[in-house]
PDB file of N, CA, C and O in Angstrom:
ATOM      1  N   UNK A   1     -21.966 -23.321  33.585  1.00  0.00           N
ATOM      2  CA  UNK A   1     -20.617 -23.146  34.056  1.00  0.00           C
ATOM      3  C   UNK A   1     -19.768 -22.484  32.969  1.00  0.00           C
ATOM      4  O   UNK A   1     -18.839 -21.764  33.335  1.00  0.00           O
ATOM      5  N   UNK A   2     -20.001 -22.661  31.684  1.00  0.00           N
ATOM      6  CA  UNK A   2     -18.813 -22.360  30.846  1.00  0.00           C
ATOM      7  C   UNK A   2     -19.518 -20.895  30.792  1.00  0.00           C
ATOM      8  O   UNK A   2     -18.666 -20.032  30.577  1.00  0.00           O
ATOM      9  N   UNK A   3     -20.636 -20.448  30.906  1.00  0.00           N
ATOM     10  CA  UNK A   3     -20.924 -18.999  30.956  1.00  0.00           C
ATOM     11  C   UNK A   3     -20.304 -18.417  32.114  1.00  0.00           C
ATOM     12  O   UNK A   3     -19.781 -17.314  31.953  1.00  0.00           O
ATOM     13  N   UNK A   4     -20.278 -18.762  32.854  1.00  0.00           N
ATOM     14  CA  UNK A   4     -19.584 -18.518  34.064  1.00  0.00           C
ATOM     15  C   UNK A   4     -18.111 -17.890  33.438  1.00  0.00           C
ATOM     16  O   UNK A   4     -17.875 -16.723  33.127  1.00  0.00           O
ATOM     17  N   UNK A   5     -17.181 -19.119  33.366  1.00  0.00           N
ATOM     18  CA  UNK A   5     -16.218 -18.637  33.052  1.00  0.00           C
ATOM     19  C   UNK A   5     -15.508 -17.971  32.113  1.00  0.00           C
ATOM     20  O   UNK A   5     -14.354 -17.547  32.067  1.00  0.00           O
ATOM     21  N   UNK A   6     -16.892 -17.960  31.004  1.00  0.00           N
ATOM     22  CA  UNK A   6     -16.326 -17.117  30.179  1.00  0.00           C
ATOM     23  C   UNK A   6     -16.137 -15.188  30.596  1.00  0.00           C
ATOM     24  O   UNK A   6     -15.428 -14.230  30.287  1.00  0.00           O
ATOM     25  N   UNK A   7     -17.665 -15.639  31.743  1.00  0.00           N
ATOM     26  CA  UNK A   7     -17.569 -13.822  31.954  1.00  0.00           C
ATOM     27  C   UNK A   7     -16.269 -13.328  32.478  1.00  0.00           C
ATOM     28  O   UNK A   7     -15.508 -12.444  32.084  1.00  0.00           O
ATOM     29  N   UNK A   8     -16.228 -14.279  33.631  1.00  0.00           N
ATOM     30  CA  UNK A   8     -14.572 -14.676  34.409  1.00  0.00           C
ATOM     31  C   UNK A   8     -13.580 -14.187  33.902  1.00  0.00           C
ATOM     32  O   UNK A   8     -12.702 -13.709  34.620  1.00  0.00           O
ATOM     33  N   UNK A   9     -13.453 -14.190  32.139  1.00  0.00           N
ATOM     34  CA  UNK A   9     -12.510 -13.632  31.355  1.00  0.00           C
ATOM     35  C   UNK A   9     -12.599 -12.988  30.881  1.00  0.00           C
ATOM     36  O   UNK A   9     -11.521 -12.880  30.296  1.00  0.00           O
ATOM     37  N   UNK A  10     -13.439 -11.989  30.470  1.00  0.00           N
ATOM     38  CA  UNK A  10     -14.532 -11.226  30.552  1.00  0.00           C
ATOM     39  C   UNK A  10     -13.867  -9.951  31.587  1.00  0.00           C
ATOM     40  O   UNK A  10     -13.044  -9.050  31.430  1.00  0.00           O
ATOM     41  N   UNK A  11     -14.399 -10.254  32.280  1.00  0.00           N
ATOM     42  CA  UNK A  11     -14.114  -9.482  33.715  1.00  0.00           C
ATOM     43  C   UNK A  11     -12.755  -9.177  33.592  1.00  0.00           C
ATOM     44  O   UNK A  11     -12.395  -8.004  33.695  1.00  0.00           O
ATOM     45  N   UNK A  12     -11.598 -10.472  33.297  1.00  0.00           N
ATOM     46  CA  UNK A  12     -10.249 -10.205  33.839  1.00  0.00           C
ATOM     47  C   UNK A  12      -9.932  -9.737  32.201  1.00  0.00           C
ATOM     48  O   UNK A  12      -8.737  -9.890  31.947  1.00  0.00           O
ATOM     49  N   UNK A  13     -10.481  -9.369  31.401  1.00  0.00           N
ATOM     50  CA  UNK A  13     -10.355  -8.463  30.450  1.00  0.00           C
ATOM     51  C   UNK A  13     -10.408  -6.862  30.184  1.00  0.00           C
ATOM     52  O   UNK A  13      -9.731  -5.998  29.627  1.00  0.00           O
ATOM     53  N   UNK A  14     -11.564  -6.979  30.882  1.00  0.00           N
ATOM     54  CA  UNK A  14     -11.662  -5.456  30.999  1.00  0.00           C
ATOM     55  C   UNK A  14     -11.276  -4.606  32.364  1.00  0.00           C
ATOM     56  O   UNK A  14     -11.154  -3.398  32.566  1.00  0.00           O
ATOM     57  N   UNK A  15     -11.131  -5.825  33.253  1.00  0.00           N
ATOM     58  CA  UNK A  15     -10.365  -4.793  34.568  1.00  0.00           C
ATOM     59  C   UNK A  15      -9.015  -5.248  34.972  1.00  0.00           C
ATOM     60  O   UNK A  15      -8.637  -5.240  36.144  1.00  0.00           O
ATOM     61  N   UNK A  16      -8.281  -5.654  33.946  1.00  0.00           N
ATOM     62  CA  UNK A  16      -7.368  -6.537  34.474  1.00  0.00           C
ATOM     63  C   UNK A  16      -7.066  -7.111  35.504  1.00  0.00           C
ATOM     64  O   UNK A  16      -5.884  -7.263  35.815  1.00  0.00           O
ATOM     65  N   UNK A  17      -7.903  -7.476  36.125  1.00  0.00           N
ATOM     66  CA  UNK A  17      -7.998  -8.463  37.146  1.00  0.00           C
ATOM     67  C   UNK A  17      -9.053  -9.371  37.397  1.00  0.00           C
ATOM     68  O   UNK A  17     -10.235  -9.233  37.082  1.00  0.00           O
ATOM     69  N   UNK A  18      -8.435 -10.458  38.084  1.00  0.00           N
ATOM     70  CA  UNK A  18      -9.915 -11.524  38.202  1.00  0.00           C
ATOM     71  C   UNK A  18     -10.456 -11.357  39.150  1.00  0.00           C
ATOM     72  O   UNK A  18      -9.717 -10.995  40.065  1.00  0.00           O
ATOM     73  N   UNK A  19     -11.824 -11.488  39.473  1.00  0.00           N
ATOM     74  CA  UNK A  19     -12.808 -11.297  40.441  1.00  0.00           C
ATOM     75  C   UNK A  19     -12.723 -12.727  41.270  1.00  0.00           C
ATOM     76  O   UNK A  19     -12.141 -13.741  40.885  1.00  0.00           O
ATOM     77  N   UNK A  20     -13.545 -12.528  42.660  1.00  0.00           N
ATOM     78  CA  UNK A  20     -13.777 -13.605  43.218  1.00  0.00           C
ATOM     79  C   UNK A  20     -14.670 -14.397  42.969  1.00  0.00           C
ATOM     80  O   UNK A  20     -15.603 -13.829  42.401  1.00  0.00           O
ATOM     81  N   UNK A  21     -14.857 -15.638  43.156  1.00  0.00           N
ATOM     82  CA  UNK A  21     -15.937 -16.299  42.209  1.00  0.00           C
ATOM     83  C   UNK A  21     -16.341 -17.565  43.346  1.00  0.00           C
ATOM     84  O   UNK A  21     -15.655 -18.486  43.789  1.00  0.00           O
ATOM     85  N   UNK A  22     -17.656 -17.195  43.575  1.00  0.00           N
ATOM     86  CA  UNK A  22     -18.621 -18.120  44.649  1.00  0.00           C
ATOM     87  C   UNK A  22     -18.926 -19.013  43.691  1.00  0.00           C
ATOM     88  O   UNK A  22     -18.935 -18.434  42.605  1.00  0.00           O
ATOM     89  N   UNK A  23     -19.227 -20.371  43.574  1.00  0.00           N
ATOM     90  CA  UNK A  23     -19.871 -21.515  43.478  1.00  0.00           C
ATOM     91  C   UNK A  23     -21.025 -22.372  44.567  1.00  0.00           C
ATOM     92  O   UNK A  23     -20.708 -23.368  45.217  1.00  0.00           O
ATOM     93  N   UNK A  24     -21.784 -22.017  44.576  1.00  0.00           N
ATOM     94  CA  UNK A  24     -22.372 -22.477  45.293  1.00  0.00           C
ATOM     95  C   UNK A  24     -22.954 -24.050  44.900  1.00  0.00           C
ATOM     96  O   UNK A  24     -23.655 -24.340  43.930  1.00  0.00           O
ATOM     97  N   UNK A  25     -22.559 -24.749  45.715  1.00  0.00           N
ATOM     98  CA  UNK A  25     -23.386 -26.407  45.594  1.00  0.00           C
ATOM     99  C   UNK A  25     -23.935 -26.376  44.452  1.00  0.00           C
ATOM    100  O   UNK A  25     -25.074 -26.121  44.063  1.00  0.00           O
ATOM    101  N   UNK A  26     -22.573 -26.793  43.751  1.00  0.00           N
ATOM    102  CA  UNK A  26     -22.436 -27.128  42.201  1.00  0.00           C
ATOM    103  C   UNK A  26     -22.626 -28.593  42.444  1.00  0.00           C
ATOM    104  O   UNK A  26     -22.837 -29.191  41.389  1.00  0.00           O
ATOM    105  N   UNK A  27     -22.617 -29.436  43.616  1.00  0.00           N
ATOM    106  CA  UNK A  27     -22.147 -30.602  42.832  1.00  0.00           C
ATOM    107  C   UNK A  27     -24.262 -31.192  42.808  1.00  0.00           C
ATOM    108  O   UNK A  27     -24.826 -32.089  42.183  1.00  0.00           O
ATOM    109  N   UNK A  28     -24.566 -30.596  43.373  1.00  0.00           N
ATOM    110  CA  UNK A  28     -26.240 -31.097  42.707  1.00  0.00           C
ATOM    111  C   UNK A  28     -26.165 -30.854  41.215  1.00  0.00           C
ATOM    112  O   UNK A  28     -27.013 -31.554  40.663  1.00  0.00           O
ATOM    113  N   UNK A  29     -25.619 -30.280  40.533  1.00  0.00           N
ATOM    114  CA  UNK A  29     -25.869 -29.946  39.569  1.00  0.00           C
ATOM    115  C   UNK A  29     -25.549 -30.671  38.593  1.00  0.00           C
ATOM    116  O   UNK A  29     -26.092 -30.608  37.490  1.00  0.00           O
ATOM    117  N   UNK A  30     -24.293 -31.718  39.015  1.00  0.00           N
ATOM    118  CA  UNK A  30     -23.295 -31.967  38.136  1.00  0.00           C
ATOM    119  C   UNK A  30     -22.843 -33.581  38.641  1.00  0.00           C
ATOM    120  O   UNK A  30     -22.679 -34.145  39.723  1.00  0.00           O
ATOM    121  N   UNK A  31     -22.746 -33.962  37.170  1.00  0.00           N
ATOM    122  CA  UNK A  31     -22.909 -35.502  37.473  1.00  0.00           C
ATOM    123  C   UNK A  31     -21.016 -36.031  37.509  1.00  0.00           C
ATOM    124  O   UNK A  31     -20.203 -35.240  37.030  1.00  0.00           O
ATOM    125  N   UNK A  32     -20.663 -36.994  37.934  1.00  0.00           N
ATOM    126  CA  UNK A  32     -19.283 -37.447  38.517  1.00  0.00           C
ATOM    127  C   UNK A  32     -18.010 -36.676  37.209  1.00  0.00           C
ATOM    128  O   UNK A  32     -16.916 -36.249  37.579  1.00  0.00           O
ATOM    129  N   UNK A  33     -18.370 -36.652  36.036  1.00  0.00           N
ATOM    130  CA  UNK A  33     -17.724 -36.862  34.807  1.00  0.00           C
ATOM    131  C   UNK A  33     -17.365 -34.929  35.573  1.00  0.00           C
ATOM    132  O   UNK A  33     -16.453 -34.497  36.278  1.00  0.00           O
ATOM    133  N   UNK A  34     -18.528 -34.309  35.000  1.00  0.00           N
ATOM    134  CA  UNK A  34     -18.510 -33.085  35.213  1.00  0.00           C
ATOM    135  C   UNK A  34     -17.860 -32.849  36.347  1.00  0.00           C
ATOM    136  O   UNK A  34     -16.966 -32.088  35.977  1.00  0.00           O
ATOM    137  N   UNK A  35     -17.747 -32.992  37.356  1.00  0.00           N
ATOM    138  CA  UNK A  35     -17.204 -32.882  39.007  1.00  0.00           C
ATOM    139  C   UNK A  35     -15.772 -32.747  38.438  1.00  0.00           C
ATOM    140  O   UNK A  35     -14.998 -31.809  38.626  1.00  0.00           O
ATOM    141  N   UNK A  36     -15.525 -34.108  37.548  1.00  0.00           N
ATOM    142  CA  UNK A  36     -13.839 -34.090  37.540  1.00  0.00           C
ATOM    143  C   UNK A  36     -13.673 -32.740  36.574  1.00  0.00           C
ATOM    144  O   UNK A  36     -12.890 -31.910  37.037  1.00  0.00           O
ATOM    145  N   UNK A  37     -14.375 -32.352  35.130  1.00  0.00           N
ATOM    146  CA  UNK A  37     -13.854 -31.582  35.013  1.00  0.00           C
ATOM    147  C   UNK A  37     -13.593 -30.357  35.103  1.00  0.00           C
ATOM    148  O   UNK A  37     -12.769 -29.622  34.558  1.00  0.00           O
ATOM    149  N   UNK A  38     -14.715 -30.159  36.160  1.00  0.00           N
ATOM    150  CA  UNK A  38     -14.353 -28.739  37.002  1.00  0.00           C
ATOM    151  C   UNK A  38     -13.148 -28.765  37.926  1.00  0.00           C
ATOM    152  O   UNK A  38     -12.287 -27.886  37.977  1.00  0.00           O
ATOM    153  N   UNK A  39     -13.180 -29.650  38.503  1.00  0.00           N
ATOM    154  CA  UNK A  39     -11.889 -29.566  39.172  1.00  0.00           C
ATOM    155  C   UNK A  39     -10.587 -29.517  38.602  1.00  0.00           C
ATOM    156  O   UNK A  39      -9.609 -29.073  39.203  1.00  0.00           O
ATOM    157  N   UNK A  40     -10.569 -29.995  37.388  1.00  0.00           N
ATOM    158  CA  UNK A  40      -9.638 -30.072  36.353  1.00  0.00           C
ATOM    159  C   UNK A  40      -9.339 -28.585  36.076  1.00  0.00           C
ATOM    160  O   UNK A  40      -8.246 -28.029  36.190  1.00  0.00           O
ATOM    161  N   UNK A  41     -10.442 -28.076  35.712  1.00  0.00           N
ATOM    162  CA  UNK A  41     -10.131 -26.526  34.977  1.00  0.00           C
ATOM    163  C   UNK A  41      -9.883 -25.784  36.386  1.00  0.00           C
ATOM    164  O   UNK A  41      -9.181 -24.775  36.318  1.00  0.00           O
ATOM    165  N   UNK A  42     -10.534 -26.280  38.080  1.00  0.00           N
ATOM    166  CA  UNK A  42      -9.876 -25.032  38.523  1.00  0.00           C
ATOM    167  C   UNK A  42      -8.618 -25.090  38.852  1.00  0.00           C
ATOM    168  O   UNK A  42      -7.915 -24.093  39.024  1.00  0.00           O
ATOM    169  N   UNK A  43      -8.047 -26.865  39.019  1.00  0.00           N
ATOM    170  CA  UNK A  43      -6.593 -26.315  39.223  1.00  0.00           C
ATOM    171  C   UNK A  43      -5.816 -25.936  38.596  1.00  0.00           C
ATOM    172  O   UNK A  43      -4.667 -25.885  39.035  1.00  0.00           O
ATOM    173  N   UNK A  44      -6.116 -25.517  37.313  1.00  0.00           N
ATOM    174  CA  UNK A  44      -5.290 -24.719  36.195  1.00  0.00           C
ATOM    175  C   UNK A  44      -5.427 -23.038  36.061  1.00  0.00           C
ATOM    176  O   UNK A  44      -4.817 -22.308  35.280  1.00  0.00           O
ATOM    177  N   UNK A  45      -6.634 -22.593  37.294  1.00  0.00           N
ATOM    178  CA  UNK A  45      -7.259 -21.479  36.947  1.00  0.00           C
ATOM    179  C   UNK A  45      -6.306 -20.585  38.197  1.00  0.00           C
ATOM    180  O   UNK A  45      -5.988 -20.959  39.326  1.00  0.00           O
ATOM    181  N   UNK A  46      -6.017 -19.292  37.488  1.00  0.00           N
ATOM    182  CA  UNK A  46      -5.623 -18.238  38.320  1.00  0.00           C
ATOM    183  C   UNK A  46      -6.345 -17.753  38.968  1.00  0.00           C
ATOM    184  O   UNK A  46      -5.808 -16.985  39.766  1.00  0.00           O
ATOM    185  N   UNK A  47      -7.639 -17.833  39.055  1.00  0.00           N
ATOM    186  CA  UNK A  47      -8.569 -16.676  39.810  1.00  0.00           C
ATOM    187  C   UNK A  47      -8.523 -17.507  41.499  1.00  0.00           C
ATOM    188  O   UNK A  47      -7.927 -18.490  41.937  1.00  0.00           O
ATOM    189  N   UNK A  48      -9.625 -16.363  42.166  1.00  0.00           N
ATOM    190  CA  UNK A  48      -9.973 -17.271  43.497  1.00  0.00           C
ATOM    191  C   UNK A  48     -11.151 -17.921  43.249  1.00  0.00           C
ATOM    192  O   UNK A  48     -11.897 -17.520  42.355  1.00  0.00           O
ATOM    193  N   UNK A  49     -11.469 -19.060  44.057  1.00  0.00           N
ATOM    194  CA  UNK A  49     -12.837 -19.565  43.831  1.00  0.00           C
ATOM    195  C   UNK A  49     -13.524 -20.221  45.093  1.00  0.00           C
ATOM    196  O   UNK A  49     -13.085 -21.246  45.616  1.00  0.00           O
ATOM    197  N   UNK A  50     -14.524 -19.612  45.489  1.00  0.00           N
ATOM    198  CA  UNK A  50     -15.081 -20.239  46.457  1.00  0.00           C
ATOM    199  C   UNK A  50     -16.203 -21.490  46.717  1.00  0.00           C
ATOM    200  O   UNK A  50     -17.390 -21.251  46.937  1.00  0.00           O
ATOM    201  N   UNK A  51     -15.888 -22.257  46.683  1.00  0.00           N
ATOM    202  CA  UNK A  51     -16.718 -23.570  46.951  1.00  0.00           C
ATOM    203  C   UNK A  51     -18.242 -24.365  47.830  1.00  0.00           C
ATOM    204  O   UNK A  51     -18.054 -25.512  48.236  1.00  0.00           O
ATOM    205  N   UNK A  52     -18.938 -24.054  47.952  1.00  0.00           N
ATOM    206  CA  UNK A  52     -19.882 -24.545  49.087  1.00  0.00           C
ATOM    207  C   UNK A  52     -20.634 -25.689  48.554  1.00  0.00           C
ATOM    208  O   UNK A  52     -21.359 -25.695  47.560  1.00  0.00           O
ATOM    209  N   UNK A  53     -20.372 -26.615  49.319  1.00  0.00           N
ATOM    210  CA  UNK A  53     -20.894 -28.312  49.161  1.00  0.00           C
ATOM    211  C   UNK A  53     -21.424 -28.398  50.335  1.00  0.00           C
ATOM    212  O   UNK A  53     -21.059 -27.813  51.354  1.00  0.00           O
ATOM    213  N   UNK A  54     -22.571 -29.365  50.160  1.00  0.00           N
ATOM    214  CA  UNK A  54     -22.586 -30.548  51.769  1.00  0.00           C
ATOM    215  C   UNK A  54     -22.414 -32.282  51.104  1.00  0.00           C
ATOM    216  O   UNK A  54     -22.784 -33.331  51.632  1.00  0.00           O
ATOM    217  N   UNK A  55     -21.622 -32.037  49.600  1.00  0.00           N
ATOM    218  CA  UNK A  55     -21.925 -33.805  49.274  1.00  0.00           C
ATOM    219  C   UNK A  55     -20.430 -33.824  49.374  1.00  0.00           C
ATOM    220  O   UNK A  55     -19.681 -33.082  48.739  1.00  0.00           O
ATOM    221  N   UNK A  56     -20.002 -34.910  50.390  1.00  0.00           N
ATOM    222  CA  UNK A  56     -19.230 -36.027  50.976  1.00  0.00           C
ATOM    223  C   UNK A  56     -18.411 -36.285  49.820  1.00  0.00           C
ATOM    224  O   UNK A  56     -17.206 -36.053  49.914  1.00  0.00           O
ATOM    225  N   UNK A  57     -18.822 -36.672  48.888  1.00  0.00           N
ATOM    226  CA  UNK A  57     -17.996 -37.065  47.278  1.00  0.00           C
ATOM    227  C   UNK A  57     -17.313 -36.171  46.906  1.00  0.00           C
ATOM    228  O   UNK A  57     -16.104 -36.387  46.981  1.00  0.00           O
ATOM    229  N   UNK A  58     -17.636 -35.181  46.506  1.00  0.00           N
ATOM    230  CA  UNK A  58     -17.808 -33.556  46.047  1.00  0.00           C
ATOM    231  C   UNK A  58     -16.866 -33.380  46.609  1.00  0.00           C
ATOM    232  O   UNK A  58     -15.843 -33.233  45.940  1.00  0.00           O
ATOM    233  N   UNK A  59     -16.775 -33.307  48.249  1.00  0.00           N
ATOM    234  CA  UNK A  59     -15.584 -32.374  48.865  1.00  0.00           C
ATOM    235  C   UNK A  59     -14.482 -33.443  48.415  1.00  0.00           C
ATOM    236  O   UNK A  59     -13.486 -32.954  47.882  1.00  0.00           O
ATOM    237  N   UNK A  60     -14.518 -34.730  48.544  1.00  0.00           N
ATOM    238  CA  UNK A  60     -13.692 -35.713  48.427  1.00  0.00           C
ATOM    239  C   UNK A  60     -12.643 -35.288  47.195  1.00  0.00           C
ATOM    240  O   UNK A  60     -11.434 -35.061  47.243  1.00  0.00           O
ATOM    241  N   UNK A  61     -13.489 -35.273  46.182  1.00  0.00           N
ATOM    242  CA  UNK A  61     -12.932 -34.420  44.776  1.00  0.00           C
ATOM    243  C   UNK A  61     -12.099 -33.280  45.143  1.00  0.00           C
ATOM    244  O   UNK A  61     -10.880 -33.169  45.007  1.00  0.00           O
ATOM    245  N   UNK A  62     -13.114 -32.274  45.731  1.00  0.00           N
ATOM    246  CA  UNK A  62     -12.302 -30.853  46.027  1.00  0.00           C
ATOM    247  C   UNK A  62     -10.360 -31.046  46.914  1.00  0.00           C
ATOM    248  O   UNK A  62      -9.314 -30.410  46.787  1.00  0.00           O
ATOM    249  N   UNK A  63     -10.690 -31.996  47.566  1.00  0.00           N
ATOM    250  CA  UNK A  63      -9.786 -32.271  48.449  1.00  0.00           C
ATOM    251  C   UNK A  63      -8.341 -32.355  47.470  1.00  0.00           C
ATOM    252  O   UNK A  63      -7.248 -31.880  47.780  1.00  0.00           O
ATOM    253  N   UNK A  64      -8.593 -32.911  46.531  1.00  0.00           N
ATOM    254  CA  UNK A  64      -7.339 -33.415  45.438  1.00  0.00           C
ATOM    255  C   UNK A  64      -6.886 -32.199  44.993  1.00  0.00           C
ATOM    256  O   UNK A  64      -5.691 -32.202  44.695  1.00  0.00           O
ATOM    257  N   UNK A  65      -7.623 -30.884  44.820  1.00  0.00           N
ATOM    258  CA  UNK A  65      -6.461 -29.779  44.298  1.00  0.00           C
ATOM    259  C   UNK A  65      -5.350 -29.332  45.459  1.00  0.00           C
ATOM    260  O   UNK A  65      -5.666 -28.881  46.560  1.00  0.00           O
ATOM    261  N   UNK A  66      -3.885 -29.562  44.957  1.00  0.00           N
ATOM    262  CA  UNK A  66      -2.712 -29.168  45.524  1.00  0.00           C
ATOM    263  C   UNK A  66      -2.909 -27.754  45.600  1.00  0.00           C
ATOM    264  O   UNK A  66      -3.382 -27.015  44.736  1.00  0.00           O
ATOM    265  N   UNK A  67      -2.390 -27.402  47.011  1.00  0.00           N
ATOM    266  CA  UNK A  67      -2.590 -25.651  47.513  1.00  0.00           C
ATOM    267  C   UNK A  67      -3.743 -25.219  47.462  1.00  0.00           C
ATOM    268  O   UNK A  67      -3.871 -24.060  47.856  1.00  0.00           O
ATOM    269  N   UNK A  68      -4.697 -25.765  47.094  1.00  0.00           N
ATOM    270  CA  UNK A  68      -5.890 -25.361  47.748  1.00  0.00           C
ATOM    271  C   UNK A  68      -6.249 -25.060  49.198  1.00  0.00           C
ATOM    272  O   UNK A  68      -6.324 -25.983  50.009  1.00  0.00           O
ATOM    273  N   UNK A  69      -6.499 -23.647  49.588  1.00  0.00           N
ATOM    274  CA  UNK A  69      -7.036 -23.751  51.194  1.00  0.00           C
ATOM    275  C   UNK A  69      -8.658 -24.389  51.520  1.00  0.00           C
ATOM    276  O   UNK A  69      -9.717 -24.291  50.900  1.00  0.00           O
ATOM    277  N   UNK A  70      -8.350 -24.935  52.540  1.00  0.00           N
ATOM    278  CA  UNK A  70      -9.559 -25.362  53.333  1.00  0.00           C
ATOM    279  C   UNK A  70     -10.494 -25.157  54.433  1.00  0.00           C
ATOM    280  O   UNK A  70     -10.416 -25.554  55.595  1.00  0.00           O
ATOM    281  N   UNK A  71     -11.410 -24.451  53.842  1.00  0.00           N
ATOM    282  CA  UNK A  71     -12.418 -23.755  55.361  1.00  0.00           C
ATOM    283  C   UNK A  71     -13.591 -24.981  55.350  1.00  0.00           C
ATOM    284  O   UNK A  71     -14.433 -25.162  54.471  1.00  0.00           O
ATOM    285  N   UNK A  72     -13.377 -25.825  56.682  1.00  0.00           N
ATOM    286  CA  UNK A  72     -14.954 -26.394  56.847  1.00  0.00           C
ATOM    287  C   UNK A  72     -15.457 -25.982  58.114  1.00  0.00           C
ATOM    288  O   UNK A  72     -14.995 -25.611  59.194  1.00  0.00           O
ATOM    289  N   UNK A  73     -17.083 -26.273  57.353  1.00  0.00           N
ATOM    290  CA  UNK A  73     -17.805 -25.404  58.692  1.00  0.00           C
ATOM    291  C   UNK A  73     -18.621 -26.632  59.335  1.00  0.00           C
ATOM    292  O   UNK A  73     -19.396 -27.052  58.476  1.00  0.00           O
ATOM    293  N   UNK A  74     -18.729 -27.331  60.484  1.00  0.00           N
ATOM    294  CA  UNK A  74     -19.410 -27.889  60.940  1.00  0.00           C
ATOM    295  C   UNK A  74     -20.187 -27.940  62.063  1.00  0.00           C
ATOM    296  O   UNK A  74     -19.693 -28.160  63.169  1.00  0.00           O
ATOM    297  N   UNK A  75     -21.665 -27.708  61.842  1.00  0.00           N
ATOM    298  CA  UNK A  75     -22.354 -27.312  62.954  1.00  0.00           C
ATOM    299  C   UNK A  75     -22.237 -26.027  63.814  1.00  0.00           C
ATOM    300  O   UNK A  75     -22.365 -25.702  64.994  1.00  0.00           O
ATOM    301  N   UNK A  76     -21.874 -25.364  62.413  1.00  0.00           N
ATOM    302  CA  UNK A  76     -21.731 -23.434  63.377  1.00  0.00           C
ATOM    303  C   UNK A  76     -20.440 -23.712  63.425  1.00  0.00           C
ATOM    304  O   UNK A  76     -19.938 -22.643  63.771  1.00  0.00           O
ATOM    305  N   UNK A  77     -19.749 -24.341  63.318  1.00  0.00           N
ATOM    306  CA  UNK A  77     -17.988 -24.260  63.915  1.00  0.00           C
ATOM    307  C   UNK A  77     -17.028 -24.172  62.632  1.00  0.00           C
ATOM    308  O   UNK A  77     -17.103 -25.136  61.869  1.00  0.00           O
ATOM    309  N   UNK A  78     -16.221 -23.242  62.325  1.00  0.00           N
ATOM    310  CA  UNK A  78     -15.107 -23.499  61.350  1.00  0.00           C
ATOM    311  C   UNK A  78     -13.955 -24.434  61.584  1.00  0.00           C
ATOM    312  O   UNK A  78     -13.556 -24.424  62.748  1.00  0.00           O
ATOM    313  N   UNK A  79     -13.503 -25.008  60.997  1.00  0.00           N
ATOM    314  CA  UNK A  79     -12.319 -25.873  61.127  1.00  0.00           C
ATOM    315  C   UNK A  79     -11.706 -26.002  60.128  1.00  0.00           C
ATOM    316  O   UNK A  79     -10.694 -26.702  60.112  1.00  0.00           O
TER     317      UNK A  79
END
């Protein structure tokens, strides 16, 4: 992850602008401690970031960033 975001700045270095940034089902990856402090750093982060979970906890977490939008997909259906 921190390679991640370093390119992130990186990127918004040399093109002055930030790119979009997929995450895919990070939270297998990442144990409760870590969860919080990703979420920590993205609600401080200017860029966009896209999220894909299926763990219940995970979104639970995601849910807590203020102004965050919310796309869920269930069973083929967006909501």
């Amino acid at each position: 992850m921190s390679l991640l975001f370093a390119y992130i700045e990186l990127f918004r270095y040399k093109f002055n602008t930030y790119p979009i940034v997929l995450i895919d089902d990070v939270s297998g990856e990442l144990d409760r401690v870590r969860w919080s402090k990703l979420i920590n750093f993205l609600e401080t982060s200017e860029f966009q970031v896209l999220i894909t979970t299926a763990n219940e906890k995970f979104k639970e977490e995601l849910e807590k960033i203020d102004g965050a939008n919310k796309i869920y997909v269930d069973k083929g259906s967006i909501h």
